[in-house]
Phi, psi and omega in degrees: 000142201225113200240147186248125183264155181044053187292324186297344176284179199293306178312307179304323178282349193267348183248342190254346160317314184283312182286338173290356184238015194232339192215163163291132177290007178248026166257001180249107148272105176293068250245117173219172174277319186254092155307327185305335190297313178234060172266020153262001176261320153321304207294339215269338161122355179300107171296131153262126200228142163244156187240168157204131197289338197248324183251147187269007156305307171285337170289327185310314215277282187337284159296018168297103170098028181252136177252348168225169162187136205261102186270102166317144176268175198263184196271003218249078174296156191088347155269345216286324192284005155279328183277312148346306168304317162296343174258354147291329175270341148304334194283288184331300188310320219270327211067060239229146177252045168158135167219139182244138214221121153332070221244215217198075184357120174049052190314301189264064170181000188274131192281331197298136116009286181275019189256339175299298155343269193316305174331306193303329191274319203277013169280332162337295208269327198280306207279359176288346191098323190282144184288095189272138167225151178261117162279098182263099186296105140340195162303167151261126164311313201309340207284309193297320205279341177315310197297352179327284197296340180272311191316293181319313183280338164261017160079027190183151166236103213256144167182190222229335230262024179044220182263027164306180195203115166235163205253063203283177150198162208316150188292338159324299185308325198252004157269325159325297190276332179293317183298268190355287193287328162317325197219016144294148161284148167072034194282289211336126167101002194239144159269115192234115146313119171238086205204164191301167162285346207213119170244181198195132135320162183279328181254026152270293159007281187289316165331286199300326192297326183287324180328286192300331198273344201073004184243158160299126150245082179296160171272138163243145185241112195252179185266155187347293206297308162346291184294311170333293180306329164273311191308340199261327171308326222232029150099025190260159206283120195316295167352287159355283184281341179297319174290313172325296213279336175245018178283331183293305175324317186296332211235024105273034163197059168045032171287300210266044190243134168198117177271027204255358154098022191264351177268342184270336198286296215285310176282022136063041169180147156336121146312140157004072180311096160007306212269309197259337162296303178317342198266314181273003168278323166303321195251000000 
């Protein structure tokens, strides 16, 4: 049995989608905050449970009788490494023979910000003892094409990440691969880099987006605080824009790069090509 935490979010329904093609569906536990959430997954025959990341009661009821478990890390950043802790130690308690944990490309050498959670959780994960594999996630293509629509409409597409070159890929993909590996033999102990096949810059980006849209979209590459600062304008929450702005920061100075091809090895086809997420983002 193979139980997924934080399913109801976008990567978990997009991993247990994946596992379904891989498994019987009462052999999938869906671990959620909400059940009421994924009452399409129940009809699909997917035991639901509910977890929460801050209590460890539901998680012990959650993981009961799990033999893998896929812990999404969580969305609350600045929270992640308590809510994490508790479900490794539920996991040890269950005895569970492998959980496999969402991690943050290239987690111990990233220039990113957002890579201290994720470091602390897989030091986390070594010293419990439970039998572990890392997905270390590149960018989602999906974090940039959200920027389609303010681009189009103000004419320019903005961000910090200078000519760095990032190797994003579609979030499918990489849901593809947390299954793959879920229901492969012999994970434990393994790290998987993870990132597209193809990087690009932000202003090949804005390139291909003028290309497809038919409008001039120049890239403007603006300075930290800036961007930050049109992001907190234009209603995203400060934290929010802060991590953004310095995610951009990171990956012009290659956090968000990588060639070595192990998310296309492993889900056995080219990751998601830029040019058809932008076209189906477009339409």
């Amino acid at each position: 049995m193979i139980v997924v935490t934080g399913a109801s979010g976008q990567l978990g329904r997009l991993v247990i989608e994946s596992l379904l093609t891989r498994l019987p569906a009462h052999q999938i536990v869906a671990a959620v905050r909400n059940p009421a959430s994924v009452a399409d997954l129940a009809a699909k025959g997917i035991q639901v449970r509910q977890a929460d990341y801050t209590q460890p009661a539901s998680l012990d009821a959650a993981l009961q009788g799990a033999e893998k478990v896929l812990l999404i890390s969580s969305s609350e950043v600045g929270q992640r490494l308590p809510q994490h802790r508790n479900v490794i130690d539920a996991a040890k308690r269950a005895g569970v023979g492998l959980l496999a944990y969402t991690s943050l490309l290239h987690a111990d050498t990233s220039p990113l910000a957002l890579k201290d959670e994720h470091l602390a959780t897989e030091a986390l994960l070594q010293s419990s003892g439970v039998p572990h594999v890392i997905l270390r996630n590149g960018w989602y293509t999906e974090n940039y094409l959200a920027s389609i629509q303010p681009a189009l409409q103000h004419g320019a597409f903005i961000g910090s990440a200078g000519a760095g070159r990032i190797a994003s890929a579609a979030r499918a993909d990489y849901a593809q691969a947390a299954a793959v590996v879920l229901t492969s033999p012999d994970q434990a102990g393994k790290v998987y880099e993870l990132a597209g096949d193809v990087a690009y810059t932000l202003a090949e980006f804005a390139a291909e987006l003028s290309r497809q849209s038919g409008k001039t979209i120049p890239y403007v590459d603006l300075p930290q605080a800036e961007f930050k600062g049109a992001l907190v304008g234009a209603g995203l929450p400060e934290p929010l824009a802060d991590l953004l702005a310095d995610s951009d920061v990171g990956a012009s100075k290659g956090g968000l790069f990588d060639d070595q091809h192990q998310l296309s090895a492993l889900i056995g086809r080219p990751t998601t090509s830029l040019q058809a997420l932008m076209a189906a983002a477009l339409a």
